[in-house]
N, C-alpha and C positions, 0 to 999 in steps of 0.2 A: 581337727582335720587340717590336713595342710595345702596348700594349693599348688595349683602346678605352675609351674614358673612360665613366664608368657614373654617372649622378648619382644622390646620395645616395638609401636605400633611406626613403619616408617610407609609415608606413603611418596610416590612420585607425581607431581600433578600435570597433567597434559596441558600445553599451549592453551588459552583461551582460542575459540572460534571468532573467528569476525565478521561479522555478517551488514552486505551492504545495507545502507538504509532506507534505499527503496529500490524495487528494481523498474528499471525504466519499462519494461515488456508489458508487464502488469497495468501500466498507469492507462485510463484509458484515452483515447484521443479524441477532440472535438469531431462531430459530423461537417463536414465539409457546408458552406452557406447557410446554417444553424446559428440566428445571432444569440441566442441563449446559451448555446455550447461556447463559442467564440468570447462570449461576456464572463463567464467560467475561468476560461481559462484562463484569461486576462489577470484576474482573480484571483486567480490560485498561483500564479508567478507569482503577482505582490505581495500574497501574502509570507510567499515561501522566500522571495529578496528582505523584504522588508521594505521595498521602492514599490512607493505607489499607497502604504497604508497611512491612516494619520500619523499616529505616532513614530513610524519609522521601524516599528519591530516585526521580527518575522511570530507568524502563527500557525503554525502546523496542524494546527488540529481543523483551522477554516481553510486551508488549501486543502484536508482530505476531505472536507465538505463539499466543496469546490469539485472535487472528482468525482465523486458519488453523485453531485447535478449533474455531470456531464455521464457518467455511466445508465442514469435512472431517468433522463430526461427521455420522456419520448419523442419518436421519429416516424416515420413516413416512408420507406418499409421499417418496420420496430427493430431496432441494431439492439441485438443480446447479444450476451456474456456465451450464453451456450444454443446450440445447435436449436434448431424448428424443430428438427424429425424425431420421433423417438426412437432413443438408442435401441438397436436390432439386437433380441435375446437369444445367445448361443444355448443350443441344447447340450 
């Protein structure tokens, strides 16, 4: 049997995508006079400078920890991510 001849396999690769590394919109923001939000945050700069930790190095993984206390802390009206009402069902 013979094969059929195939020319050479050429691809073209597209740019890499770059995507920023966090978006600021997303981050959430301390509750205003919340000293536990306000201690957070604090927190979550030093960890992400490196100023302010023992050792002097940044930790990214305890600054998104850091956020998620500030997202998941409770509040006094309860500040969510998503709306009170339930989403209205179109027919």
């Amino acid at each position: 049997m013979s094969r059929p001849y195939l020319p050479p396999h050429r691809s073209y690769p597209e740019p890499p995508v770059v995507l920023p590394l966090r978006a600021p919109s997303l981050e959430p923001t301390p509750v205003e006079g919340c000293a536990v939000c306000a201690l957070a945050a604090a927190w979550r700069r030093a960890y992400r400078t490196g100023k302010g930790t023992a050792d002097g190095r940044t930790d990214h993984s305890a600054a998104v920890d850091c956020s998620l206390e500030i997202r998941n802390h409770p509040h006094e009206p309860r500040v969510m991510g998503l709306p009170i009402n339930i989403p209205a069902v179109r027919p």
